[in-house]
GUBAZA-338611 format. One record per residue: residue in one letter; residue number from 1; z, y, x of N, C-alpha, C in turn. Coordinates in steps of 0.2 Angstrom, whole numbers. Last residue first. Example, Ala and Ser with C-alpha at 12.3 -4.5 7.8 and 13.67 -1.06 7.14 Angstrom:
BEGIN
+---+-----+-------+---------+--------+-------+----------+---------+-------+---------+--------+
! r !   k !  n.up ! n.north ! n.east ! ca.up ! ca.north ! ca.east !  c.up ! c.north ! c.east !
+---+-----+-------+---------+--------+-------+----------+---------+-------+---------+--------+
! s !   2 !    35 !     -11 !     64 !    36 !       -5 !      68 !    39 !       0 !     64 !
! a !   1 !    39 !     -28 !     66 !    39 !      -22 !      62 !    39 !     -16 !     66 !
+---+-----+-------+---------+--------+-------+----------+---------+-------+---------+--------+
This chain:
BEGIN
+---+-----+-------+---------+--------+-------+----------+---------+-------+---------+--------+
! r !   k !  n.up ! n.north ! n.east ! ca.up ! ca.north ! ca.east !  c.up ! c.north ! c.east !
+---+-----+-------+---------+--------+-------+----------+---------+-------+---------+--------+
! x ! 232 !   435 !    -355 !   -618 !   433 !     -361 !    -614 !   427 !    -362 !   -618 !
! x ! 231 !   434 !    -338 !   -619 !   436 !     -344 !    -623 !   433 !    -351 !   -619 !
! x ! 230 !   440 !    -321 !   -615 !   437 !     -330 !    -613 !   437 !    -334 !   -616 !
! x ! 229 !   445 !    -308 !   -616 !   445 !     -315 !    -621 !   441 !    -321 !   -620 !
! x ! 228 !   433 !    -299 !   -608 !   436 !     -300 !    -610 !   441 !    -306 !   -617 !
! x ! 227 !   419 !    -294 !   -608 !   421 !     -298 !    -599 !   428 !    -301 !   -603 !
! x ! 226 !   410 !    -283 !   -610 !   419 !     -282 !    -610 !   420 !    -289 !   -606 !
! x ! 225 !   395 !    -274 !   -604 !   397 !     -280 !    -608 !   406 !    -280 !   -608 !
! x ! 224 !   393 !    -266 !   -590 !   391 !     -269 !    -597 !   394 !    -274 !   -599 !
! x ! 223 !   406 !    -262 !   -581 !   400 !     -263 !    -582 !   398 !    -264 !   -587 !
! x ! 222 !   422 !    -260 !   -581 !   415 !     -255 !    -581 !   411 !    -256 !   -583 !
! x ! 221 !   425 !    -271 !   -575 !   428 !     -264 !    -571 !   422 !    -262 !   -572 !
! x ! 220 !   419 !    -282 !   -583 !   426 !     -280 !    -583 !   428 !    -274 !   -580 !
! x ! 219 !   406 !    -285 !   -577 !   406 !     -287 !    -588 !   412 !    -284 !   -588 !
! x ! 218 !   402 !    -282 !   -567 !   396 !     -280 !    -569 !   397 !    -282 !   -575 !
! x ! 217 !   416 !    -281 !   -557 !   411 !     -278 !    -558 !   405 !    -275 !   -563 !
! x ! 216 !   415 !    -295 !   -559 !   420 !     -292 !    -562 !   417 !    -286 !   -563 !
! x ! 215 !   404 !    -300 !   -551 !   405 !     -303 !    -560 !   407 !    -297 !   -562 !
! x ! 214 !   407 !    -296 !   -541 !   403 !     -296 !    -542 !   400 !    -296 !   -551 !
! x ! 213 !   422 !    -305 !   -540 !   422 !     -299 !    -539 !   416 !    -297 !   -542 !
! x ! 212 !   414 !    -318 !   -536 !   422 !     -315 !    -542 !   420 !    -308 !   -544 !
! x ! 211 !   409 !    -314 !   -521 !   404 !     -320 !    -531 !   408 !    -316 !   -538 !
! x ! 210 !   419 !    -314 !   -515 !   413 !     -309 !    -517 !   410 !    -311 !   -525 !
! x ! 209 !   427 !    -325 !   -518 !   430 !     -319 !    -519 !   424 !    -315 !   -522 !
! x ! 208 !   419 !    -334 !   -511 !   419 !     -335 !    -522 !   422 !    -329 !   -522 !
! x ! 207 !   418 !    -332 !   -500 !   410 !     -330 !    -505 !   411 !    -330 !   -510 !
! x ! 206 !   430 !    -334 !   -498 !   426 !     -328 !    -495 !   423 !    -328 !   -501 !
! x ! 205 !   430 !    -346 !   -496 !   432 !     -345 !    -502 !   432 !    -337 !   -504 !
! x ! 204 !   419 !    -350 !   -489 !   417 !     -353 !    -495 !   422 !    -349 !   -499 !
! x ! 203 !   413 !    -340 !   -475 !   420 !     -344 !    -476 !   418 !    -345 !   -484 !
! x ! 202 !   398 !    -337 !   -475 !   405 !     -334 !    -475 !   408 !    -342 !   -474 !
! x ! 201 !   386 !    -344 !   -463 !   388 !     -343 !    -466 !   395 !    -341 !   -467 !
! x ! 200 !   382 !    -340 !   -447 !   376 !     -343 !    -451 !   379 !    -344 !   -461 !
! x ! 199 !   384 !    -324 !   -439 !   386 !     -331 !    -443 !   381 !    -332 !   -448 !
! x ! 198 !   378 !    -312 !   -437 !   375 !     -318 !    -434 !   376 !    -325 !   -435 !
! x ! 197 !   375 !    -300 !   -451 !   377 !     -302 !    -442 !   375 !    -309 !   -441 !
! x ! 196 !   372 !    -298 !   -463 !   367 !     -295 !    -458 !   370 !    -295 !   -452 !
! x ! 195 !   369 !    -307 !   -479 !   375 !     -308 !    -472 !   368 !    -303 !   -468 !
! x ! 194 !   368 !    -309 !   -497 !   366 !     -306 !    -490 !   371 !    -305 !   -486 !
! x ! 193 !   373 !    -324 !   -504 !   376 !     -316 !    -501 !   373 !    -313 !   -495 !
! x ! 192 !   363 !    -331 !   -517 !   368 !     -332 !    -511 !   369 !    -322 !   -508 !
! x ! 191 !   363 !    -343 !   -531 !   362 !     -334 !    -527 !   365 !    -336 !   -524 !
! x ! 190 !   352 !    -352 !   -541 !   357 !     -352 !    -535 !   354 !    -344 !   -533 !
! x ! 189 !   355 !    -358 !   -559 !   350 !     -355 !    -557 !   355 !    -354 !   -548 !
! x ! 188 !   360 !    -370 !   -565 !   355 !     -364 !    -566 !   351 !    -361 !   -565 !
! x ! 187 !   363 !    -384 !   -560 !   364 !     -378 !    -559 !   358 !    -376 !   -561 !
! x ! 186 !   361 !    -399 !   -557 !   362 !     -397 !    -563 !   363 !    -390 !   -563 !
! x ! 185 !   360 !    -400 !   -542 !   353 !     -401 !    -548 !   353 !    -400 !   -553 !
! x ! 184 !   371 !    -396 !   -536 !   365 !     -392 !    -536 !   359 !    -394 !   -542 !
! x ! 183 !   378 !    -409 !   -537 !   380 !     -405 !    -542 !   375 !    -398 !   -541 !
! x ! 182 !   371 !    -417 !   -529 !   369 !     -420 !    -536 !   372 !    -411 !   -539 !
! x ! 181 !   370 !    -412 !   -515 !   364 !     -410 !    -520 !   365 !    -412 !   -528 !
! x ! 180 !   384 !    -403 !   -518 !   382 !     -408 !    -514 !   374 !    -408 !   -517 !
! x ! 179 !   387 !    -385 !   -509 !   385 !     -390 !    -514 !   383 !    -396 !   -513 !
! x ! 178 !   394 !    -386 !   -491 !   390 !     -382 !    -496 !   391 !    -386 !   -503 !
! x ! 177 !   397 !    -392 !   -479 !   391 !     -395 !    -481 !   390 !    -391 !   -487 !
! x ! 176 !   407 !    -379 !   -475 !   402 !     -385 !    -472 !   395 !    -389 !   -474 !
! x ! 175 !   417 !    -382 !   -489 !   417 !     -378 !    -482 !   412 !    -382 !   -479 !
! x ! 174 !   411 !    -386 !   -504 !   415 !     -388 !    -499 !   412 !    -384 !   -493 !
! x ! 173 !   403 !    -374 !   -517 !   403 !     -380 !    -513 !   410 !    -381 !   -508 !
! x ! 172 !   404 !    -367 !   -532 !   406 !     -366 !    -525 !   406 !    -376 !   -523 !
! x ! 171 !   397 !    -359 !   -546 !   398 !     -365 !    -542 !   398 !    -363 !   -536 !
! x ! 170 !   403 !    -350 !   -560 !   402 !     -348 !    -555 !   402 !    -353 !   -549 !
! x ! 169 !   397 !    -351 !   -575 !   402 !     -352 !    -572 !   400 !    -353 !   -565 !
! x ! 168 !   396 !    -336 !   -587 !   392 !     -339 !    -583 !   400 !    -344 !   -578 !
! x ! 167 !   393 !    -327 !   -598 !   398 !     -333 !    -597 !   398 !    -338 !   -592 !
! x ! 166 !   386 !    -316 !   -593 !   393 !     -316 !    -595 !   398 !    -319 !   -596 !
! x ! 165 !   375 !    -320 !   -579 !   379 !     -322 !    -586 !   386 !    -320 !   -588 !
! x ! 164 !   374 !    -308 !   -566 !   377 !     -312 !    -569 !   376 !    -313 !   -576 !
! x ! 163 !   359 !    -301 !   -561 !   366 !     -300 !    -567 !   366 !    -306 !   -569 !
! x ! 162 !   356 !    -299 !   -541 !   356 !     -302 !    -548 !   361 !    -298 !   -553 !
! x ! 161 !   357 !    -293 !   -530 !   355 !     -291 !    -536 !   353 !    -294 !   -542 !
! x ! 160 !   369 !    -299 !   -523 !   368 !     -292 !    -524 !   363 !    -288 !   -529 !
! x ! 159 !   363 !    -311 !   -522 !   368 !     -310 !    -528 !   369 !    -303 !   -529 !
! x ! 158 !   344 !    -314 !   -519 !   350 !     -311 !    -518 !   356 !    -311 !   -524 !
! x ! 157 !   341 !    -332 !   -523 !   342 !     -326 !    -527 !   346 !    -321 !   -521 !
! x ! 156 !   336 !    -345 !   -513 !   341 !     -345 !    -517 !   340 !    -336 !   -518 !
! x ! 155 !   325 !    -351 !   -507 !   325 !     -349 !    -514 !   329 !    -347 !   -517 !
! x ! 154 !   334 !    -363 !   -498 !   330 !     -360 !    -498 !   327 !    -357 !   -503 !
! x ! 153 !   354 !    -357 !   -498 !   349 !     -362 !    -499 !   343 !    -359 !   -499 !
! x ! 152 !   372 !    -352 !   -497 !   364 !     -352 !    -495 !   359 !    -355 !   -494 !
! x ! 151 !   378 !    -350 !   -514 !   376 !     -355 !    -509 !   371 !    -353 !   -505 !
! x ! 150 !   382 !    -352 !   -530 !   383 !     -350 !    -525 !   381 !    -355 !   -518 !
! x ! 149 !   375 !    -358 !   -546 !   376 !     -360 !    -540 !   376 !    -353 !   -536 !
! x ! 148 !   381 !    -356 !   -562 !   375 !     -351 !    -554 !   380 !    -354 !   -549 !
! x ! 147 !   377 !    -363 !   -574 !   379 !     -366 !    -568 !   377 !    -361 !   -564 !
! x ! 146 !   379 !    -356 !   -594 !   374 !     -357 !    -586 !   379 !    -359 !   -581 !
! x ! 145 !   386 !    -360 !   -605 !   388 !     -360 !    -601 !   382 !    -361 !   -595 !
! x ! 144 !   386 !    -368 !   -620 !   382 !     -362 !    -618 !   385 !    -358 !   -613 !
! x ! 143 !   394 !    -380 !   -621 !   398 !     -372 !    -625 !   394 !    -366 !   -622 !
! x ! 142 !   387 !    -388 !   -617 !   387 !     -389 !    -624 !   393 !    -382 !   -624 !
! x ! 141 !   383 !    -385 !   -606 !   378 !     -386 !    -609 !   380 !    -384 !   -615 !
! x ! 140 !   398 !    -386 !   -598 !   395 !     -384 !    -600 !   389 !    -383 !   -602 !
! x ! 139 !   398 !    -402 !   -600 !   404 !     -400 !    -603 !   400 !    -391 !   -604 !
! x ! 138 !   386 !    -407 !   -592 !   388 !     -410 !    -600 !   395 !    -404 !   -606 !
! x ! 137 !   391 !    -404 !   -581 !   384 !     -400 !    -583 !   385 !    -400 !   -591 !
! x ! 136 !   403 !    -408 !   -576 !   402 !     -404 !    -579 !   396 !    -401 !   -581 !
! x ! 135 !   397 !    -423 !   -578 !   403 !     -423 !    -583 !   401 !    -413 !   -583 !
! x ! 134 !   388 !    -423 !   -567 !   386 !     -421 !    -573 !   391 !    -422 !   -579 !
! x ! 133 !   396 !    -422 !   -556 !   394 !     -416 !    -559 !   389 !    -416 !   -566 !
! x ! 132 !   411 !    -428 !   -561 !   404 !     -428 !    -556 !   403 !    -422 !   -560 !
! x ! 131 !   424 !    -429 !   -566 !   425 !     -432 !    -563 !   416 !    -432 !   -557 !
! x ! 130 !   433 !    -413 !   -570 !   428 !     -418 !    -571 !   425 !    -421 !   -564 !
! x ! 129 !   445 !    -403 !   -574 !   444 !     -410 !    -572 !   437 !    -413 !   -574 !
! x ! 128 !   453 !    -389 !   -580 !   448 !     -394 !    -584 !   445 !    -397 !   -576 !
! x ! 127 !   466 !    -379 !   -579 !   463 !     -381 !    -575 !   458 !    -387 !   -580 !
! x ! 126 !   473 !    -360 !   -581 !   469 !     -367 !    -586 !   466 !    -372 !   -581 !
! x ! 125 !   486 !    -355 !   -572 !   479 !     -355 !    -574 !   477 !    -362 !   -579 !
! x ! 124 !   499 !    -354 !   -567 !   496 !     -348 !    -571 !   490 !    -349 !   -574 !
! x ! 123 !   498 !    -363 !   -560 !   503 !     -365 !    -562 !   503 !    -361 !   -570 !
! x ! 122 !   491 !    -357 !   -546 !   487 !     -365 !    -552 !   493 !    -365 !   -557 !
! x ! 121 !   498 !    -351 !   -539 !   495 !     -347 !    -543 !   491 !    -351 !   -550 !
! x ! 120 !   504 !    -356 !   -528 !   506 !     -358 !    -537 !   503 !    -353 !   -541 !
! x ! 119 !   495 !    -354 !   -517 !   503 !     -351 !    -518 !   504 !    -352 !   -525 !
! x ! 118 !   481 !    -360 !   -514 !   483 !     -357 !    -519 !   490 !    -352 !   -524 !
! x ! 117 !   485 !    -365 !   -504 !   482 !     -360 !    -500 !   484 !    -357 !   -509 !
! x ! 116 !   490 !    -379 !   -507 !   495 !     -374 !    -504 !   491 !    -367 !   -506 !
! x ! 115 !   482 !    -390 !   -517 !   485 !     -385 !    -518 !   490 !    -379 !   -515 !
! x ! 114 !   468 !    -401 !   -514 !   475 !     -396 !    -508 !   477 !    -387 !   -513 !
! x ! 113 !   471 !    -410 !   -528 !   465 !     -404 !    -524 !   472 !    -404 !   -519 !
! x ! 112 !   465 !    -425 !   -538 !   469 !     -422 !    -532 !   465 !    -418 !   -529 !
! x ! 111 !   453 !    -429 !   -544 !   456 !     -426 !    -546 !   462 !    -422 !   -542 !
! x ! 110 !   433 !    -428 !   -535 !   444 !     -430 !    -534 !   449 !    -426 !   -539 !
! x ! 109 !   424 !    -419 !   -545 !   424 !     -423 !    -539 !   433 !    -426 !   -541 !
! x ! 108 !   429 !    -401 !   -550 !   425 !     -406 !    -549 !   423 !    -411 !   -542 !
! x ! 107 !   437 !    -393 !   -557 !   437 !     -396 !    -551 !   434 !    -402 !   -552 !
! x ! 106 !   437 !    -376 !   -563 !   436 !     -381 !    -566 !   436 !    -385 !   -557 !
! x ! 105 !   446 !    -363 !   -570 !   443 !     -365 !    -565 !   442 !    -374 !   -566 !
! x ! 104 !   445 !    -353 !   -585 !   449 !     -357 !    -582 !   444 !    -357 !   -575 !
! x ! 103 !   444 !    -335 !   -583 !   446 !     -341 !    -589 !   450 !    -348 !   -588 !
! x ! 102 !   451 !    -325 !   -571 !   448 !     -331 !    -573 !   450 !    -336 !   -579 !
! x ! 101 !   459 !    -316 !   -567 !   460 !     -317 !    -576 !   454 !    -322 !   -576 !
! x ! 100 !   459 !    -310 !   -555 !   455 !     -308 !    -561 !   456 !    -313 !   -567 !
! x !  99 !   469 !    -320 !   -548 !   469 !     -315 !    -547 !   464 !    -308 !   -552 !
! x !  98 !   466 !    -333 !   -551 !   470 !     -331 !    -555 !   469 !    -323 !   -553 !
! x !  97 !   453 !    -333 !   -543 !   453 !     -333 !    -549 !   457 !    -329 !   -552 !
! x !  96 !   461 !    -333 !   -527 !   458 !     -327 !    -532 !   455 !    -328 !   -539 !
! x !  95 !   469 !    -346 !   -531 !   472 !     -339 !    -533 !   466 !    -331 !   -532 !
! x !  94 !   456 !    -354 !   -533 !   459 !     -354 !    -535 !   463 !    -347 !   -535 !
! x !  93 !   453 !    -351 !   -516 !   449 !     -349 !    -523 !   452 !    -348 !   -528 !
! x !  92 !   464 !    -356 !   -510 !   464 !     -348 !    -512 !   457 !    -346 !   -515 !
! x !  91 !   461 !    -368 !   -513 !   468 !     -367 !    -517 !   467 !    -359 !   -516 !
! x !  90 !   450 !    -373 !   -506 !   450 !     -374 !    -514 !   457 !    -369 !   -517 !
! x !  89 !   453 !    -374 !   -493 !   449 !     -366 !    -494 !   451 !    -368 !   -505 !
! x !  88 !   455 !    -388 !   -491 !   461 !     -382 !    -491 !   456 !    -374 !   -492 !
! x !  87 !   447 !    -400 !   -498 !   444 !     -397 !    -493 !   451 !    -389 !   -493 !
! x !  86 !   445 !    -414 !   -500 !   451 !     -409 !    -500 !   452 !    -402 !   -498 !
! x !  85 !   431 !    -416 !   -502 !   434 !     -416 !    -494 !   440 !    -413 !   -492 !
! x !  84 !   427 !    -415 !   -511 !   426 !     -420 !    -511 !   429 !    -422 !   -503 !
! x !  83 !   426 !    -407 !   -527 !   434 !     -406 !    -523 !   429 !    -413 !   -521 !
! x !  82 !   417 !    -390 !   -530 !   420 !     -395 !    -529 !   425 !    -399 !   -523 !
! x !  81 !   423 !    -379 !   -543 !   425 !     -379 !    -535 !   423 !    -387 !   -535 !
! x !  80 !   419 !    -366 !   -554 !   421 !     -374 !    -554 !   419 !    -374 !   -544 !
! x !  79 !   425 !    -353 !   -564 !   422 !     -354 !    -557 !   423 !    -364 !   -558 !
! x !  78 !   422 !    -341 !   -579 !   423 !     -349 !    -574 !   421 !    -349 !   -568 !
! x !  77 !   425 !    -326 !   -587 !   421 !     -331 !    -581 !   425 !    -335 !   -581 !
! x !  76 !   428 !    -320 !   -599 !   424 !     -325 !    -599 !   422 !    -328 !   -594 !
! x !  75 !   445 !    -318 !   -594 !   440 !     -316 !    -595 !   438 !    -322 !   -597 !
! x !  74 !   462 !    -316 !   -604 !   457 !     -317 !    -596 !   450 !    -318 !   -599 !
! x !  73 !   470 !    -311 !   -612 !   465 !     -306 !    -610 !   461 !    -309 !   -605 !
! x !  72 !   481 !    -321 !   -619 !   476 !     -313 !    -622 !   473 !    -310 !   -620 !
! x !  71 !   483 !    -326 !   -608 !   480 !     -330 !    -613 !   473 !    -326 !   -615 !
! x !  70 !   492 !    -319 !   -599 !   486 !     -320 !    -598 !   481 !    -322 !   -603 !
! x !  69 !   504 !    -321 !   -611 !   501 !     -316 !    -609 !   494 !    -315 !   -606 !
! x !  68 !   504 !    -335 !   -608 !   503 !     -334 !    -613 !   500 !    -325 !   -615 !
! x !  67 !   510 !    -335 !   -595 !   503 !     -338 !    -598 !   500 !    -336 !   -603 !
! x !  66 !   519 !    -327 !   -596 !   516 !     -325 !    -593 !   509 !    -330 !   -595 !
! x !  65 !   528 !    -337 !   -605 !   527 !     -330 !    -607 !   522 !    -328 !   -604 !
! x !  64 !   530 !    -348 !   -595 !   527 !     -349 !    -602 !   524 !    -342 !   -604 !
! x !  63 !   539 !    -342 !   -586 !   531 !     -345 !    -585 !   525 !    -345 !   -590 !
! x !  62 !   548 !    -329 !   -590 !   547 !     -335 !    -593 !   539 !    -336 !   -589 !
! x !  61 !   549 !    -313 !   -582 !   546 !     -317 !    -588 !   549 !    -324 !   -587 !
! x !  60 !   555 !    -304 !   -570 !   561 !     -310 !    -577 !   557 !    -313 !   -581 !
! x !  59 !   539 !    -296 !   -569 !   548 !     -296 !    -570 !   551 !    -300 !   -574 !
! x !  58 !   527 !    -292 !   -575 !   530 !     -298 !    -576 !   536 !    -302 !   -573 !
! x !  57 !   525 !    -280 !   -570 !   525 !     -281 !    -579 !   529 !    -286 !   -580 !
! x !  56 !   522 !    -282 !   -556 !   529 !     -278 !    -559 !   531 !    -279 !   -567 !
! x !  55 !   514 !    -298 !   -553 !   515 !     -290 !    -555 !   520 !    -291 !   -557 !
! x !  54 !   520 !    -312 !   -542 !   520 !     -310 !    -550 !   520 !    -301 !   -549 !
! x !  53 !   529 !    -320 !   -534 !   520 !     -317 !    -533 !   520 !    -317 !   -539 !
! x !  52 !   547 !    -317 !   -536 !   539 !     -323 !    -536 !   533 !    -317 !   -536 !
! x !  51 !   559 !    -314 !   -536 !   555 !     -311 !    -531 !   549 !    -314 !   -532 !
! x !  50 !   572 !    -309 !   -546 !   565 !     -310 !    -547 !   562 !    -307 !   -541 !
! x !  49 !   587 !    -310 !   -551 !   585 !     -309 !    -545 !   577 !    -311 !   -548 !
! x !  48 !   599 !    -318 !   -559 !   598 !     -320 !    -550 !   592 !    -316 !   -547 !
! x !  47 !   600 !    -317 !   -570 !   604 !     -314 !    -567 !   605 !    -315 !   -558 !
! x !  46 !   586 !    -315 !   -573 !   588 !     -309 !    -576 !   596 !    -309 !   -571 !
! x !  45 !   582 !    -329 !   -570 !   578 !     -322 !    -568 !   584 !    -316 !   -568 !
! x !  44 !   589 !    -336 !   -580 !   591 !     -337 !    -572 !   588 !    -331 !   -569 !
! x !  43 !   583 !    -333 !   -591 !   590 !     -328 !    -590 !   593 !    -330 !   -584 !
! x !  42 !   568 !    -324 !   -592 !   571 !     -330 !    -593 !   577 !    -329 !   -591 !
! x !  41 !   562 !    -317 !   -607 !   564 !     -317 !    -603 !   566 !    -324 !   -600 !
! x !  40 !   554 !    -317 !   -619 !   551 !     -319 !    -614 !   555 !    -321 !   -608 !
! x !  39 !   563 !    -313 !   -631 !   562 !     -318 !    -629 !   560 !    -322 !   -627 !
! x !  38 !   574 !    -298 !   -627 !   566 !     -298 !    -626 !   566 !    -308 !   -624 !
! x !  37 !   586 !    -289 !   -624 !   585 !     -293 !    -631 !   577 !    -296 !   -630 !
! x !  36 !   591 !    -286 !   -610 !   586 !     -285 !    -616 !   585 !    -289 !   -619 !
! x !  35 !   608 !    -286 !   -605 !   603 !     -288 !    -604 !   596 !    -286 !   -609 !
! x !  34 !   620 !    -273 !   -600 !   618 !     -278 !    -606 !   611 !    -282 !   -604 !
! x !  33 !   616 !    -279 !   -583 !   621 !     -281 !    -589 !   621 !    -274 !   -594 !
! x !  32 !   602 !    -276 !   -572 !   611 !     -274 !    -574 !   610 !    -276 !   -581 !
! x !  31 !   597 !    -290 !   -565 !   596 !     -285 !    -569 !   602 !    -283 !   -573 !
! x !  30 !   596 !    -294 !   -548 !   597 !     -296 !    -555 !   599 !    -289 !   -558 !
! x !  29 !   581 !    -285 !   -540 !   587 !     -290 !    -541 !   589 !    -290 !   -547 !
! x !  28 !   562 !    -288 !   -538 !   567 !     -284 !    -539 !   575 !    -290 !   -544 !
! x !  27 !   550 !    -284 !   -525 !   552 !     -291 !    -532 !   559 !    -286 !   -535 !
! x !  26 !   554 !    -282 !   -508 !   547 !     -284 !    -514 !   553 !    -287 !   -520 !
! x !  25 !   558 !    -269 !   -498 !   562 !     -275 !    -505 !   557 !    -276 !   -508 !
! x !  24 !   558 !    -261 !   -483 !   555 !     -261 !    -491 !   554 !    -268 !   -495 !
! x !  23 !   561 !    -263 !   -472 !   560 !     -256 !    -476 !   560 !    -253 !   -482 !
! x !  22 !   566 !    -274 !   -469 !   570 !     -269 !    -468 !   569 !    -263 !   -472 !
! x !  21 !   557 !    -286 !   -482 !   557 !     -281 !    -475 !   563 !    -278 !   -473 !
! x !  20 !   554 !    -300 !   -488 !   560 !     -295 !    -488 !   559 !    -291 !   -481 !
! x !  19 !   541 !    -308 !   -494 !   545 !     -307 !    -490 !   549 !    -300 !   -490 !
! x !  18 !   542 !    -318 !   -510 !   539 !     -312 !    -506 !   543 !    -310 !   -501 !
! x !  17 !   540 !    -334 !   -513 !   546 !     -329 !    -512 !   542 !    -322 !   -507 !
! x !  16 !   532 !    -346 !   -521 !   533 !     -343 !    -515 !   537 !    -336 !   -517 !
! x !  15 !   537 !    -360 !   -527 !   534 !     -355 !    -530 !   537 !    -348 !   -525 !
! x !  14 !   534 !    -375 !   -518 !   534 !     -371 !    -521 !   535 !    -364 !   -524 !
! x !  13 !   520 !    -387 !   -517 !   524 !     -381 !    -515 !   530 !    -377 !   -519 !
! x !  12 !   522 !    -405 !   -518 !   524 !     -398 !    -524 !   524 !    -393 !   -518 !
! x !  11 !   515 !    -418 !   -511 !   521 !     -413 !    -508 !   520 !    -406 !   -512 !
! x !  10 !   508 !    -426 !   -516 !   513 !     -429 !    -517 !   520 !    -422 !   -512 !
! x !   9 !   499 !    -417 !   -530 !   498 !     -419 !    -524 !   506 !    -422 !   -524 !
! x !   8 !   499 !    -425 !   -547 !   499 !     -420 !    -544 !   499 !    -421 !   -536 !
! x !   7 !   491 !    -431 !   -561 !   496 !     -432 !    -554 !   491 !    -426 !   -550 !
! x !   6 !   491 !    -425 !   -578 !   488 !     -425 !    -570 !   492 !    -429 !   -565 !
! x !   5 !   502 !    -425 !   -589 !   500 !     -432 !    -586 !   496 !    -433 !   -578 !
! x !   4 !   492 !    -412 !   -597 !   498 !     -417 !    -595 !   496 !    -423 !   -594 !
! x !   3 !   481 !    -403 !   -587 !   484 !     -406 !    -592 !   490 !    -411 !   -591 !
! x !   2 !   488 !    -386 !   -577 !   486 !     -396 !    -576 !   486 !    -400 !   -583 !
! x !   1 !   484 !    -371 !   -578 !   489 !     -376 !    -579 !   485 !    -383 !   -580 !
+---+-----+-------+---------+--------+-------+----------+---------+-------+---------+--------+
């Protein structure tokens, strides 16, 4: 979620409606009467119907409730994106963050991102703004926070074999030109994703998936260390 006061892009999506097949109903309709005594709920949900990109858990919730729910468990990962070419791949980074309980995600560069590709999944998340990269280098530094630049560069680390920091914050570049060098220079350390076909690179928001997942992996589905209660 946006500090208060962000300006926001000048066209809001808004909060995407699952599609309705012949065969099979996403979401589910108003909810038979009596209703539940539960003061997460919201009571337009409860008598109209809930179809939003939302798990089955979170039927009829409240926004607020749902936040607040993810509060209690999102991880320690961060990702930071930077934002220097509006670049549309930033918004489904974003939702796969939201997608693992990313702690927050951080934008670095322009305050204004293209937020469609993210389908409101920004609405659910923590969002921290800085304005270069060394606001972020500054901001983590001081909560003991390593940079692993993602990125294909020379010396850059296989990521399939690295371990991740468990609080590590995870850097992505703009589609094309990658990292800029100022926000490279205050990074940690750089991994990049063995490829064995002919493209010269993935898709950026491809690679934070992969990158995401890799983390998850190795502190939250399993791996060493719990990965969970993130604290900024």
């Amino acid at each position: 979620m946006t500090d208060p006061g962000e300006p926001t892009d000048p066209v809001e999506p808004v909060e995407p409606v699952e599609p309705v097949g012949p065969e099979r109903e996403i979401g589910v309709g108003p909810h038979p009467e009596p209703w539940p005594e539960d003061p997460r709920l919201d009571p337009d949900l409860l008598a109209d119907g809930d179809r939003r990109n939302v798990v089955d858990r979170y039927r009829y919730w409240q926004r607020e409730a749902i936040i607040a729910d993810l509060d209690a468990h999102r991880t320690e990962l961060h990702v930071a994106i930077e934002n220097l070419e509006h670049d549309a791949n930033i918004g489904s980074i974003v939702r796969t963050a939201n997608a693992f309980a990313v702690g927050a995600f951080h934008i670095v560069g322009r305050r204004r991102w293209n937020r469609r590709g993210a389908m409101v999944t920004d609405r659910y998340q923590h969002e921290i703004h800085h304005p270069g990269a060394a606001d972020l280098a500054a901001w983590a530094h001081e909560r003991g926070r390593p940079l692993i630049a993602i990125d294909i560069l020379p010396g850059a680390r296989p990521l399939e074999h690295a371990r991740l920091p468990e609080r590590a914050v995870l850097v992505f570049g703009q589609e094309g030109p990658g990292i800029s060098p100022e926000l490279l220079a205050v990074c940690d350390d750089v991994l990049e994703i063995t490829q064995l076909g002919s493209t010269r690179s993935l898709n950026v928001a491809a690679a934070a998936a992969i990158a995401m997942h890799t983390w998850m992996r190795q502190h939250a589905l399993g791996g060493e260390g719990s990965g969970s209660a993130g604290a900024m």
